[in-house]
N, C-alpha and C positions, 0 to 999 in steps of 0.2 A: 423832491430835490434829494432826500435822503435815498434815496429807492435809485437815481439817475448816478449819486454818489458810490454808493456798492457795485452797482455793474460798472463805472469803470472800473475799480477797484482791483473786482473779478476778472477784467477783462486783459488787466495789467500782470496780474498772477500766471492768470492760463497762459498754456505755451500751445501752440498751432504747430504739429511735424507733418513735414508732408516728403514722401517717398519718392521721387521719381523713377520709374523702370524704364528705362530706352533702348529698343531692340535696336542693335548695331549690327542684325544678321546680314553679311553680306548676299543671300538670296533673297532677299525681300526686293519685290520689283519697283520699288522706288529709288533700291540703290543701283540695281543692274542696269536698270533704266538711263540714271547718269550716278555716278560717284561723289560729284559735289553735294548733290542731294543732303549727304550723309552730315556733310560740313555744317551745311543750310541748317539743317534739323538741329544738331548742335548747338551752334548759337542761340538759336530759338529758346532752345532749354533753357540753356545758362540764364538767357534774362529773364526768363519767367523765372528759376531760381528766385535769382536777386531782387527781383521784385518781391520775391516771397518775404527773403528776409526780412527786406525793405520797409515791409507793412508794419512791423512788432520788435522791438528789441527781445523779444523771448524764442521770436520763433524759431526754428530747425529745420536742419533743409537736409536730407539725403540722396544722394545719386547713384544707381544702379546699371550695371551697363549687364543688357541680358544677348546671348547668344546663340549660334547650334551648338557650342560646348563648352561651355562656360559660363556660372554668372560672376561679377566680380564688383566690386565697392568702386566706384569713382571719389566717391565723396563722402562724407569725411573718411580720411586714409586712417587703417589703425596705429600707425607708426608716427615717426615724427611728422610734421607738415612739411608742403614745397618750400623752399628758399624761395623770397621774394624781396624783387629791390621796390620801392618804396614809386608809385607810380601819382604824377603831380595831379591832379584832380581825379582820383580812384577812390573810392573808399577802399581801405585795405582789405574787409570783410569778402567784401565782393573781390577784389582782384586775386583773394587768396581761392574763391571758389572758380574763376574761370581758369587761373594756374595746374589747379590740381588735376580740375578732370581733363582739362582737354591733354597733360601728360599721361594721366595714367592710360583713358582708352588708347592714345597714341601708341605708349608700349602693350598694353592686349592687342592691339589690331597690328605692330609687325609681328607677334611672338604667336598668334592665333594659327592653327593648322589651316592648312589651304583644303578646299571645296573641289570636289571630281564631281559631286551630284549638287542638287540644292536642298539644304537640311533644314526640318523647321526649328522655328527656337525654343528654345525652354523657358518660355514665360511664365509656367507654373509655378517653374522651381524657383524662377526669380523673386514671384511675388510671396511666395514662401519663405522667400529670405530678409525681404522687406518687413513682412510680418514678425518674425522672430527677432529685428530689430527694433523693432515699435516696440513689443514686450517690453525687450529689455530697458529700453530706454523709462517705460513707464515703469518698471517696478525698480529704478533707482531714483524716481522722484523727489524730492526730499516733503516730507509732511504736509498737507494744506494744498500744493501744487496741484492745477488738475490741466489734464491734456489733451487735447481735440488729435487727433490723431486720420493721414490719407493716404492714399497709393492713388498715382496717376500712372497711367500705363499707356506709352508712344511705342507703337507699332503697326509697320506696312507688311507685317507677314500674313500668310491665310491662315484660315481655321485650324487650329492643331487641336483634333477630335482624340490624337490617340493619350493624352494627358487631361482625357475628360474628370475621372476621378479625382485628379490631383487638383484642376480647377474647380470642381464642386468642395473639395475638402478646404479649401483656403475661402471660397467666396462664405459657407455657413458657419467659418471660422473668425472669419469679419465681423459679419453678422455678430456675432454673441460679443465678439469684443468690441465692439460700438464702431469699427472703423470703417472708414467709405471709401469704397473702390470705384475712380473715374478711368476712363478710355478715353483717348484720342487716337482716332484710328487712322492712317494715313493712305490706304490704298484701300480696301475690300470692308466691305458689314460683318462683323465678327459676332455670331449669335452667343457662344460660348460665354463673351464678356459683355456683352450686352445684357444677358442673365446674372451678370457677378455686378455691373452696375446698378441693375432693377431690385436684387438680393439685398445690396447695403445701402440702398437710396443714394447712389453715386449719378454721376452723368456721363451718357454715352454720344460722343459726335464724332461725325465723319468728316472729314477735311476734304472740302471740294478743290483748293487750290494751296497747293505748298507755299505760296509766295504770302498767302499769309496767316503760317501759322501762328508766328507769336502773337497778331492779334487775334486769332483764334481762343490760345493760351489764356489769352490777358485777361478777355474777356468770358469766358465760360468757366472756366479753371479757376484761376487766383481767386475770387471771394469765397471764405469759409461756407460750407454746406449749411450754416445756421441759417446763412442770411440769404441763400438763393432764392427760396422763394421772393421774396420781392423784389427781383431783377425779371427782366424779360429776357428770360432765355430761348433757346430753342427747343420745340417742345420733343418729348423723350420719343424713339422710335418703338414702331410694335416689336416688340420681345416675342423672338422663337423660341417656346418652350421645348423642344424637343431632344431627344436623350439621343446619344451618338451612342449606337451600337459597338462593342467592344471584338467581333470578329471582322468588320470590314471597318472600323472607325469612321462610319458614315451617318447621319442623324435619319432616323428612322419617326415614323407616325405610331406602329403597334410593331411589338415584339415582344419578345419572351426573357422575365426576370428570377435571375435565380435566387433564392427562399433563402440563402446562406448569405450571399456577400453582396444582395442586390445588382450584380454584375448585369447588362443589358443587352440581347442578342435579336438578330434578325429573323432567326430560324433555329429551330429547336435541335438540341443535343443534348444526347443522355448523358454525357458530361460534362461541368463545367468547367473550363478552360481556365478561369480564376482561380479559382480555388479545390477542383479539382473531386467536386460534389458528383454522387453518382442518385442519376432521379428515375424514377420505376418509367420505364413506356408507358404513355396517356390508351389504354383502351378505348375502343370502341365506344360511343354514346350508347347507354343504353335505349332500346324501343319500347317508349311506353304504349304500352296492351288499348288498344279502343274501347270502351265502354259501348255495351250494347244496350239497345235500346231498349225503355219495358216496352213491351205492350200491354194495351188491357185487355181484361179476361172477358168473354163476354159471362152473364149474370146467367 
């Protein structure tokens, strides 16, 4: 009883923050596809949000809105909050979170530069930014407090091989700071983050039907990574280990790593292109000499 008394206790102290990153790229073929899509997805968010809150008066809830040129805060704004009129069965908490973000992407997405090609996103940088928010957030804790801390990362973009680095430097960055990186991917298998999932014991799923992501959400997502194992989830996909080459940014099986910066190549050159290392021509295998045979003498 005493033991069932501490963990609530504990359980009442701890804060749960969870990150959400949302690619808003307008080339991602979920939104070229149809526009509303982008709406859809939206929503979806916000109530998984609010359900986050929902669970804990402690917990925290951040929203990231990632792009081809820009990442930027939806949620919480560092300035003042939205003005909001007082909505008759809303809790305010929530209706202060669907206010905010759906103006602020509103103003990114008219003031965003227009598209000639299609650009990929900078989900690196974003989850980069989400990290650097967790810190901060944890090292103004106040004493005793302790904090479970997550990144959920919604995107229908492809494979972005050429921020391979920058996605290894965030996922063993995780890793060390105890936080768990999940995916919900919405259009393609993204091997990249399916490694940054498998790295922090995060979960990786693919959404076979938009129409229902938030029970997707609801379901895989929202329970704390404590307690997943005793749900039945869906089980984790095979993880492609392989390292994306830094001259065609394509993932490779064997290739050649430079001694300096680990940088990853398809085909060998006397220079590397990273950091700009200069390495001796491989010679010739030497020809080991045959050993001849004794014979015996005769007596």
């Amino acid at each position: 009883m005493e033991a069932e008394q501490a963990t609530t206790k504990e359980d009442e102290t701890c804060i749960d923050l969870l990150a959400i990153v949302l690619d808003t790229n307008p080339s991602q073929h979920v939104v070229r596809q149809n526009p509303q899509n982008l709406t859809q997805i939206l929503e979806a968010v916000i109530a998984f949000g609010n359900a986050h809150l929902m669970q804990k008066a402690q917990n925290k809830l951040a929203v990231l809105s990632c792009s081809h040129h820009a990442t930027n805060f939806l949620y919480p704004l560092p300035k003042r909050p939205v003005e909001l009129r007082q909505v008759d069965g809303q809790y305010e908490a929530f209706s202060l979170v669907e206010k905010t973000v759906k103006q602020r992407l509103g103003s990114i997405l008219m003031n965003a530069p227009r598209l000639s090609a299609p650009c990929e996103s900078l989900l690196a940088g974003s989850m980069s930014m989400a990290l650097c928010y967790i810190s901060r957030i944890q090292r103004n804790l106040a004493p005793g407090v302790k904090m479970h801390s997550r990144i959920l990362v919604l995107t229908g973009s492809n494979e972005c091989a050429s921020q391979y680095m920058t996605f290894m430097n965030v996922f063993f960055t995780a890793q060390k700071l105890g936080i768990v990186i999940d995916t919900c991917a919405l259009d393609k298998t993204l091997s990249l983050l399916q490694q940054g999932c498998d790295i922090t014991s995060g979960q990786f799923l693919k959404v076979t039907q938009l129409d229902g992501l938030l029970q997707y959400l609801l379901w895989v997502f929202l329970p704390a990574p404590q307690i997943r194992h005793k749900l039945v989830l869906p089980p984790p996909p095979k993880v492609d280990y392989r390292a994306s080459c830094f001259c065609h940014r394509e993932l490779i099986d064997i290739g050649y790593v430079c001694s300096v910066c680990l940088s990853v190549f398809c085909k060998y050159s006397p220079i590397c292109t990273t950091c700009h290392t200069i390495f001796k021509n491989p010679g010739p295998l030497p020809i080991k000499a045959k050993k001849k045979k004794k014979t015996d003498k005769p007596m």
